[in-house]
Structure formats: structure tokens, C-alpha cells
N, C-alpha and C positions, 0 to 999 in steps of 0.2 A: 502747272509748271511751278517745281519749287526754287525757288529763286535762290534762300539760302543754301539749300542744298547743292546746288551748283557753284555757288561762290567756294561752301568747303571743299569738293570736287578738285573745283579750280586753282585755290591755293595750295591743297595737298597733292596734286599731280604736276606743280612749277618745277620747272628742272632744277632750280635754285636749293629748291626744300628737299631734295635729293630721294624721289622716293624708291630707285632702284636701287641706293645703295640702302636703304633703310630694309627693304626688302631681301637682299643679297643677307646685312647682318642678322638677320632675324634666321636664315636657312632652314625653312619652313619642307616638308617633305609630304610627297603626297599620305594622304591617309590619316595627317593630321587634323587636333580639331583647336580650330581658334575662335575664341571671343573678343571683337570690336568690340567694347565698351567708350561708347560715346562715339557713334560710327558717322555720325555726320550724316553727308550725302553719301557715304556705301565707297567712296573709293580703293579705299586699302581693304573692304572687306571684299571686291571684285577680283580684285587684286590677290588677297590672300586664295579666296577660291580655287583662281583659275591654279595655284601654286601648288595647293594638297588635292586637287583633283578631284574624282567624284568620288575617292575612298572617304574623303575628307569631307567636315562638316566648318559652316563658320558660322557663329553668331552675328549678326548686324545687330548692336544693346545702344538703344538710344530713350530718352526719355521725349522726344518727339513723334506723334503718331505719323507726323507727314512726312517725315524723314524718313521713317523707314518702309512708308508706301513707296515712295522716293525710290528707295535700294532694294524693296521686291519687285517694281516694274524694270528697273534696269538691270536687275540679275534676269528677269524674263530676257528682254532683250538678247541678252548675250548668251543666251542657251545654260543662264547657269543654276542647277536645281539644288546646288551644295549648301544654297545662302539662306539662311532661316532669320526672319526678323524677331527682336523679342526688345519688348517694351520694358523698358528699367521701373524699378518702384524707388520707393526710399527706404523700405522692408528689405531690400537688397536684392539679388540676382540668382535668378532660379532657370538653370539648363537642363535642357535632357538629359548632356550628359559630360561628362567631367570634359576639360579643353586641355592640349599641350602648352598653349601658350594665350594668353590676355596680353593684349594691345591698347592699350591707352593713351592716344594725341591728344596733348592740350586739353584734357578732363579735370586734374586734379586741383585746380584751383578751385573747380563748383564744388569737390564735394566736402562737406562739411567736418566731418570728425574721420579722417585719414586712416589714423590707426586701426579705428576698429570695423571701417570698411576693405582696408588690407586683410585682416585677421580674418574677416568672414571669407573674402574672395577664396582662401584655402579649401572651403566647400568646393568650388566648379573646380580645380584645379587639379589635374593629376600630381600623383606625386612625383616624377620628376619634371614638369611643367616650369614651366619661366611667367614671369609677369614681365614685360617690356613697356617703359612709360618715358612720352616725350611729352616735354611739358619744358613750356616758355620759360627762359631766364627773364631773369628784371629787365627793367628797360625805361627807357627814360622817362621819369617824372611825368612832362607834359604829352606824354605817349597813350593810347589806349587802353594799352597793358597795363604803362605806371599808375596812369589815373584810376585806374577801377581794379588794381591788384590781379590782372588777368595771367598771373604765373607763378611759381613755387621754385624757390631754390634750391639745386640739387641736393645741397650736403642737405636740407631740409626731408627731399625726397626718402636720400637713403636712409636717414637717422629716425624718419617714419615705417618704414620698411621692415626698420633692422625691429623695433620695439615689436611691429608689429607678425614677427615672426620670418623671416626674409634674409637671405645675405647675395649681397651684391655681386654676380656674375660677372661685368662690363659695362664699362664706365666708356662710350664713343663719344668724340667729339669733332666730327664735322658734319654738323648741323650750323645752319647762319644764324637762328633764332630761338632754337630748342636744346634742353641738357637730351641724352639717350641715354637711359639707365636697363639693365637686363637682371634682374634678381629671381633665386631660386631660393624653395625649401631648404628652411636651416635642417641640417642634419638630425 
């Protein structure tokens, strides 16, 4: 029983954290192939599944092995064969096969040098493919978040984006704790 992985579950399926409309914006189509990077306990990657069908492929990318035991036992469960786990390196991210769209919740504060893991992400990435990344605004000093820098500010986000080859699709903002940014291949 993973524990963490039901907590992220739990927090990313609150009705609060909104994730039908998270879902609804992203307008995901059968046949699609999407990469969870940083999939947690597998909920939005269930989620995305069940969305693109069995045309459709999803990566569950997490750098925990239990995690994503985690989201191939409960894609068993749910009869879902579309979900393939894949273990993140710090080498970077190697799919079978290129994705429509990268999904990134609350990732971007672990990973280290932004730009040039943006730059590489263009490898998995169809050419017209979106990167979609929610990622915690500030928050109070004596908060979790404040104390241990567990978030990246948007204009941060996009101005890492933009250098590292990206321009910004859609800027949402009704999320209670997260910016939502949607960026596609610069022309």
C-alpha cells in the first residue's frame, strides 16, 4: 500500500483543485499520446487514459519505482492497457514514441536547470504538441511551500519556456494554489 501515492491521488482528485476543469482545458482527444511527467500516484494519468482511449497512449514518468508500481496496478484494476510506466533518469526522458501533449503538476520546482530540461523535452514532443505545467505560486513564508521553495513563479515559468524554445498558448487562472500555463513550439 503506497501511502504517498494515495495522498497525491487524493489531493489531485479534491474538487477544490479542480481537476475536471483541468481536464476539460487541456481537450485531450481520443488517439492522443500524453506524458505525465512527475505522475505521482497515476491520477491524471487514469484520467488522461480513460480520455484518449485505447487509440491513445500515456506515459506515467516518475522518478519513484513505487509510484509507478502504484499506477500499473491501478491502471490493471480499471481495465486500462493504454498506461505504460516509465522511470525518469536525470539523463532525461526517453519514450517510444513522440506525445501530443506533457503534463507537468507541481514538478518544476525539483528540477534543477529548467531551461535546458525544457530544450531537451522538444525530443518526445510532436511538433504541434503543447507542454501544459501547473506549478505552485508562492506562499506563505512560514508554509511548506515558503519554507522549502516548493514553487516557481509563473512569469518565471514562462520566461524559462520562452529562452528555452516555447511560446505561451494560455495563461488559466482558476486554480486556488497553482499558476496553469499551456505552451507550444515557437514557429
Amino acid at each position: 500500500m503506497n501511502l504517498q501515492a494515495r495522498m497525491f491521488n487524493k489531493k489531485a482528485s479534491d474538487p477544490k483543485n479542480k481537476p475536471d476543469q483541468i481536464l476539460e482545458t487541456l481537450a485531450l482527444q481520443p488517439g492522443h499520446n500524453v506524458a505525465d511527467i512527475g505522475a505521482g500516484g497515476g491520477y491524471f494519468s487514469l484520467r488522461f487514459a480513460e480520455e484518449v482511449g485505447r487509440e491513445g497512449h500515456v506515459f506515467a514518468v516518475d522518478t519513484n519505482s513505487d509510484s509507478l508500481e502504484f499506477i500499473k496496478e491501478s491502471a490493471k484494476e480499471k481495465g486500462l492497457d493504454n498506461v505504460e510506466t516509465v522511470l525518469a533518469t536525470e539523463d532525461g526522458l526517453t519514450l517510444p514514441e513522440s506525445v501530443d501533449l506533457v503534463f507537468m503538476r507541481n514538478v518544476c520546482h525539483h528540477i534543477p536547470n529548467r531551461v535546458a530540461y525544457f530544450t531537451k523535452l522538444k525530443e518526445v514532443l510532436k511538433h504541434d504538441g503543447r507542454i501544459a505545467i501547473l506549478e505552485y505560486r508562492s506562499a506563505r513564508r512560514f508554509s511548506f511551500r515558503g519554507m522549502f521553495g516548493h514553487y516557481v513563479p509563473r512569469e518565471i515559468i514562462i520566461e524559462e519556456m520562452t529562452q528555452a524554445g516555447y511560446k505561451l498558448e494560455e495563461d488559466r487562472d482558476f486554480l486556488p494554489e497553482q499558476s496553469f500555463t499551456i505552451f507550444s513550439l515557437k514557429e
